[in-house]
N, C-alpha and C positions, 0 to 999 in steps of 0.2 A: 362231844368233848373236844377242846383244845389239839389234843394229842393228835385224836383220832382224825381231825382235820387236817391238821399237817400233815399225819402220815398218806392219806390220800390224796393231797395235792402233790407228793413228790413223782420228781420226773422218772420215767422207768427206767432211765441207768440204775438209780441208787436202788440198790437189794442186789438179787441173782445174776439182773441182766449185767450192770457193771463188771461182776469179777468173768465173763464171757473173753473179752478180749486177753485178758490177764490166762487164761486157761490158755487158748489156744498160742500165748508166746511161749508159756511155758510145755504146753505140747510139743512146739517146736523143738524145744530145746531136748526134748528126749526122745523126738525123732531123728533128731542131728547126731544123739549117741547110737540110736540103732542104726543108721546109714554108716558109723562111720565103722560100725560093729560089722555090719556084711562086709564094706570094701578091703575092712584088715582081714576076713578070713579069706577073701580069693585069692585064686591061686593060678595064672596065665596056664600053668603048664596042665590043668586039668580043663579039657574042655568044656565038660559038665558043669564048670563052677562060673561058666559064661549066663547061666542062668541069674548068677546070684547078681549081674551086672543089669541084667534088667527088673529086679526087684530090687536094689538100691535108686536106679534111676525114677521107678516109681515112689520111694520114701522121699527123696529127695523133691518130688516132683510136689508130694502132699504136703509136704513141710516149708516148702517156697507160696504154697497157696494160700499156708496159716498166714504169713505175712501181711499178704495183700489183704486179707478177711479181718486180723486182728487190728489194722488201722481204722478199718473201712466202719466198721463194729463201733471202735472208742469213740470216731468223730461224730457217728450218727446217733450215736445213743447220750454225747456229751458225759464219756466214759474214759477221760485221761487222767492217766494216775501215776502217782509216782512210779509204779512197779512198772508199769508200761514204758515211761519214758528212757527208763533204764535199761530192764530187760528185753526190749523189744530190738535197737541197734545192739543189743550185747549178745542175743539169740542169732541175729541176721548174717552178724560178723563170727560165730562158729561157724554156720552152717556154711556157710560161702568160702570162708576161708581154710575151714577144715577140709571142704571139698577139696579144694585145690593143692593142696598140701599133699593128701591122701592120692590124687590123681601124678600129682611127680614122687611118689614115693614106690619104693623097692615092688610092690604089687605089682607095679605095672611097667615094670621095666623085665626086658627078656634078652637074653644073649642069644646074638647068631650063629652061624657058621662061620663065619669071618671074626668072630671075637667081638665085634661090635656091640655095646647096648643101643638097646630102641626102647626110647620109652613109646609103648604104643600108646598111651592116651594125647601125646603131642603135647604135654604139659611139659616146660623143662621147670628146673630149681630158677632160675635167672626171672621166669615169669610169674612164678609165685611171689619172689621178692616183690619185684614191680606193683603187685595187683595188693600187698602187705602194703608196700608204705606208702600207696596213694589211699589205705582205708586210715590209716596212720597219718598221715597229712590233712586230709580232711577234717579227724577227727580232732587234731591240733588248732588247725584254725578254728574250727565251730567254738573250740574250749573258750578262745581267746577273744577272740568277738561278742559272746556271749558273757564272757563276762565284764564285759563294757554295757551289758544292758543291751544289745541289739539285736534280735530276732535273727538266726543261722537257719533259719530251717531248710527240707531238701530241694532241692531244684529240678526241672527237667533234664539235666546231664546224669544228676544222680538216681533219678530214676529208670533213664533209660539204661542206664552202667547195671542195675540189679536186675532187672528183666533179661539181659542181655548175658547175666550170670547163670541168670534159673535156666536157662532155657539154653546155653551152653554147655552144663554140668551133666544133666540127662543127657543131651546128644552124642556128648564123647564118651559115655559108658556105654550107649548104643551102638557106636563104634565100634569101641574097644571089642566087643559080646561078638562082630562080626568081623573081628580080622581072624587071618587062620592060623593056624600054629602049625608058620613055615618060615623059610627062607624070605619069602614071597612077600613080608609082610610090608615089607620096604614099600613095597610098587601097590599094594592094595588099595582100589579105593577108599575104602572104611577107613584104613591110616591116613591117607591125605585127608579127608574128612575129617576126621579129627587133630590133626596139624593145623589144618585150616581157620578151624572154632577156638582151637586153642591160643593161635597166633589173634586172631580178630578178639577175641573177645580183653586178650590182655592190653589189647593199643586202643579197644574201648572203653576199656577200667585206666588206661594214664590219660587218653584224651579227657575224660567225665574231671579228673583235678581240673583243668585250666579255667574251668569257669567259678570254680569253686574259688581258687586262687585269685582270680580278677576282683569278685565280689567281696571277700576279705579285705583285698590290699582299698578297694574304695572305702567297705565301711569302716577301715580303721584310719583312713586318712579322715573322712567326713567328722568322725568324732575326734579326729585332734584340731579341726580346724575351728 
């Protein structure tokens, strides 16, 4: 029959395999509640709850995988959907952004003996803004370019900027899990270690705009010209 012919000649996205990608963003998405569920219950002052810093860094670490898998899935299977297109940068931008948010937030900041705060994850408020408004920048031009009709998609800057996010977010909970709760913390390596990831990773998320920025300002002069 007719039917039964079409249905057999359809390509194996369409049925099961297609809503695959679409799962695994929306998994993401509720791994990103449970990550961000352990880092609000830690608590610096209990050593015990350094464990909970390496069981985040592994949600975190599975939830940064669904990424790469749920693209990898839609293009190969010729499985892009509206739901993808949306929810996939709207999953990406929780998890990444929440992280960092969550890592300069009251958890992770501990008073010295000198009165001092230290945020020990090396995340300050100043870098989370920075690493906000270049997803917020980006995400402004792509809008505006795009709707000229002209293809924004990602670039080699912005994909090394999200690699360079997953893989910075675990490290400095790793960190954090082995500084000691002391005075001492200042001078720990595990703190510089994460000062370090923390600093690098934010002047790899403002460097990854400038090419974003350059390709814009051409394709919008191209199309007025």
């Amino acid at each position: 029959m007719p039917t039964d012919a079409s249905s057999s000649s359809r390509p194996p996205a369409v049925g099961a395999r297609r809503q695959i990608p679409n799962l695994l963003t929306t998994l993401r998405l509720v791994l990103a509640g449970v990550f961000f569920g352990v880092l609000a219950f830690y608590d610096p002052a209990r050593p015990s709850h350094d464990a909970l810093l390496v069981v985040a860094a592994a949600i975190f670490l599975v939830a940064a995988l669904t990424d790469a898998l749920d693209g990898h899935l839609a293009r190969r299977w010729n499985a892009v959907t509206v739901f993808g297109r949306v929810m996939d940068p709207f999953a990406d931008k929780v998890l990444v952004l929440g992280a960092f948010v969550m890592l300069a937030g009251a958890n992770f900041s501990r008073w010295t003996v000198h009165a001092d705060p230290v945020t020990l994850s090396g995340v300050e408020t100043w870098m989370v803004v920075v690493i906000l408004a270049r997803e917020l920048l980006v995400t402004s031009i792509r809008g505006i370019v795009e709707s000229k009709g002209i293809s924004f998609a990602a670039i080699g800057a912005g994909k090394i900027k999200m690699i360079a996010q997953s893989v910075a977010v675990p490290l400095i909970l790793v960190c954090v899990a082995l500084q000691t709760d002391s005075a001492d913390t200042l001078r720990s390596p595990a703190h510089t270690g994460a000062i370090v990831l923390a600093w690098g990773v934010t002047l790899l998320t403002a460097w990854s705009a400038i090419p974003y920025l350059t390709r814009g300002w051409r394709a919008l002069r191209d199309s007025a010209d």
